[in-house]
C-alpha positions in Angstrom: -6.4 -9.0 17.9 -4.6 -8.1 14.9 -2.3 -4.9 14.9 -2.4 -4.7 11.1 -4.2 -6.9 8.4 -3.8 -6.1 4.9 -3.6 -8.2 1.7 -0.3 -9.6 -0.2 1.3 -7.3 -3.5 1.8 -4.5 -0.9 4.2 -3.3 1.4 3.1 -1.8 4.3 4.8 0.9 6.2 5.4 1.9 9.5 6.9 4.6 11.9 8.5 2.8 15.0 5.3 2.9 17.5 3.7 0.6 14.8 1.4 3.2 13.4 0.5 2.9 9.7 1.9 5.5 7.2 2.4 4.2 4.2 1.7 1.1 2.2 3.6 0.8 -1.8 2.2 -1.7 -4.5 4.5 -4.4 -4.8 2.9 -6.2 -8.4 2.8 -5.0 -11.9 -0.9 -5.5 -11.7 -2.9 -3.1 -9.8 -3.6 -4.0 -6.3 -7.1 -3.0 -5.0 -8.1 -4.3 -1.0 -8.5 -2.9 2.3 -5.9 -2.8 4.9 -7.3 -3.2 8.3 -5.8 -1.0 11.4 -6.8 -0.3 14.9 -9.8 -2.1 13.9 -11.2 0.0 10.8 -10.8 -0.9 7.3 -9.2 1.6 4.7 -9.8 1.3 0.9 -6.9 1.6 -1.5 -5.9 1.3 -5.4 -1.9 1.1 -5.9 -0.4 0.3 -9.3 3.1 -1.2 -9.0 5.6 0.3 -7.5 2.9 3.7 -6.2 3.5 5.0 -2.6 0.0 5.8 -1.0 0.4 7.9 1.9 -1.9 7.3 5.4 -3.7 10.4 5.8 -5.5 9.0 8.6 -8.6 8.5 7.4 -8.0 7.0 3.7 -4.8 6.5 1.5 -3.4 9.7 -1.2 -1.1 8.9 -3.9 1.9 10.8 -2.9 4.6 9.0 -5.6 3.2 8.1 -9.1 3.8 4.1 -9.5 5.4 2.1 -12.6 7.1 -0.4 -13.6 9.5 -1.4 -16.4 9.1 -4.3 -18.1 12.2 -6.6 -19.0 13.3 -6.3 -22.4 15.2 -9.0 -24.4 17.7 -8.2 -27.6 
């Protein structure tokens, strides 16, 4: 059985007894999937960069996401 399944562009965050708190969009495109945990799945939307706190039941924005693009002179 799977402790955690979730899908690639995130990071997912932990506290030290392996429970989910956290997971952070990891692409400039927006990431939409479910991450799986203690077998129920939980819905979320992260833009890049966008913390999305665990609230136990689904996922709240809790720092606003953004990235900045490379610029050439």
């Amino acid at each position: 059985m799977e402790h955690i399944k979730f899908p690639s562009r995130i990071r997912v965050v932990t506290d030290r007894q392996g429970s989910l708190r956290s997971n952070i969009g990891m692409s400039a495109r927006t990431v939409q999937g479910q991450i799986c945990f203690e077998g129920r799945s939980f819905p979320f939307l992260a833009t890049g960069n966008e913390e999305l706190a665990f609230t136990g039941n689904r996922f709240e924005s809790v720092a606003a996401g953004g990235i900045i693009p490379p610029s050439y002179r």
